[in-house]
C-alpha positions as CSV (number, residue, x, y, z in Angstrom):
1,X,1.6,25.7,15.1
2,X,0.1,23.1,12.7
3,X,-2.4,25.6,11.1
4,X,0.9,28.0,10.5
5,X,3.1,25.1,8.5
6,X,-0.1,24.0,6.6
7,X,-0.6,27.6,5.2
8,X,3.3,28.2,4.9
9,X,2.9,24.6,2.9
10,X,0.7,25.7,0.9
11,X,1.1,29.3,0.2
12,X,4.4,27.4,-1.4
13,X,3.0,25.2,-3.4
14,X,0.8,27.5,-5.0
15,X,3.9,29.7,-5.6
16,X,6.2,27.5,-7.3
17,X,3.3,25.9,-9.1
18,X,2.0,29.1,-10.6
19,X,5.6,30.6,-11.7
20,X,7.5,27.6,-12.7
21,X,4.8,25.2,-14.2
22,X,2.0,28.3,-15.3
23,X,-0.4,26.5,-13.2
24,X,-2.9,28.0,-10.5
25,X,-3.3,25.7,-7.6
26,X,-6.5,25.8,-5.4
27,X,-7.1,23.7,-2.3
28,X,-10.0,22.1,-0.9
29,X,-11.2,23.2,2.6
30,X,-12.0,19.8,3.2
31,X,-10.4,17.2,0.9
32,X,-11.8,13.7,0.4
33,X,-9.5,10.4,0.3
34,X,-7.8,10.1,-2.8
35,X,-8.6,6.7,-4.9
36,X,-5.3,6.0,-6.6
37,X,-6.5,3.3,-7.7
38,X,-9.9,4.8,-9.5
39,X,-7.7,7.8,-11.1
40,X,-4.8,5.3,-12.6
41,X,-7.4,2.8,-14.4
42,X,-9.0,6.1,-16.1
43,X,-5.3,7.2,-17.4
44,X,-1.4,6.1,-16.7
45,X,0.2,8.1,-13.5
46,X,3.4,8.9,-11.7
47,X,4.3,9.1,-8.4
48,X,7.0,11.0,-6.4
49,X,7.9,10.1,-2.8
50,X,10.2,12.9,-0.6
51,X,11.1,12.5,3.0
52,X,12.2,15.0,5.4
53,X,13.7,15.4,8.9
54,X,14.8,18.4,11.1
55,X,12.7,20.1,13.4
56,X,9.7,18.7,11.3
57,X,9.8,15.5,9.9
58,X,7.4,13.7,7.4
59,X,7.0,12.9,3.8
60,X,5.4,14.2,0.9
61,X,3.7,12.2,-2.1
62,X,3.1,13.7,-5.3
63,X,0.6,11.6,-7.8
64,X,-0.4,12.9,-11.0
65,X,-1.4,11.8,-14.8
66,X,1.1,11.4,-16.9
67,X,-0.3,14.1,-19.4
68,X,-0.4,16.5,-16.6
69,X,3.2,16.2,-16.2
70,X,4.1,16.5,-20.1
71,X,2.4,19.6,-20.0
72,X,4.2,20.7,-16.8
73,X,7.8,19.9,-18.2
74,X,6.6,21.9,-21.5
75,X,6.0,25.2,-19.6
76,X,9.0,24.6,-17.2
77,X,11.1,24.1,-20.1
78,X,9.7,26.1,-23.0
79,X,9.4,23.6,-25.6
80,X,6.9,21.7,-26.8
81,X,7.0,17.6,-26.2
């Protein structure tokens, strides 16, 4: 059951990254730890936090450079920064 909402989970992802943001997403089979704070002294970040509850429950984190998102809200909106 797990396996099935990890691939629905990620076969959405990949989706909405690719048509709203123009960016392909690939996953690792096997992903390491993340160091948060390694990738944050390199360049600023920002974080989102979403919680869920229903039949599943959990959260969701979403961490990424700052740059990274300026280019994401330039595709999703068309415009340059």
């Amino acid at each position: 059951m797990m396996k099935k909402l990890l691939k629905a989970m990620m076969d959405s992802t990949s989706e909405v990254m690719e048509t709203m943001f123009y960016f392909p997403v690939e996953f690792d089979d096997e992903p390491e730890p993340l160091d948060i704070d390694a990738m944050s002294e390199k360049e600023p970040c920002l974080a989102c936090f979403i919680g869920f509850s229903g039949d599943f429950s959990g959260s969701f984190t979403l961490i990424m450079p700052e740059k990274l998102l300026m280019v994401m809200a330039e595709n999703f909106m068309g415009e340059p920064g």
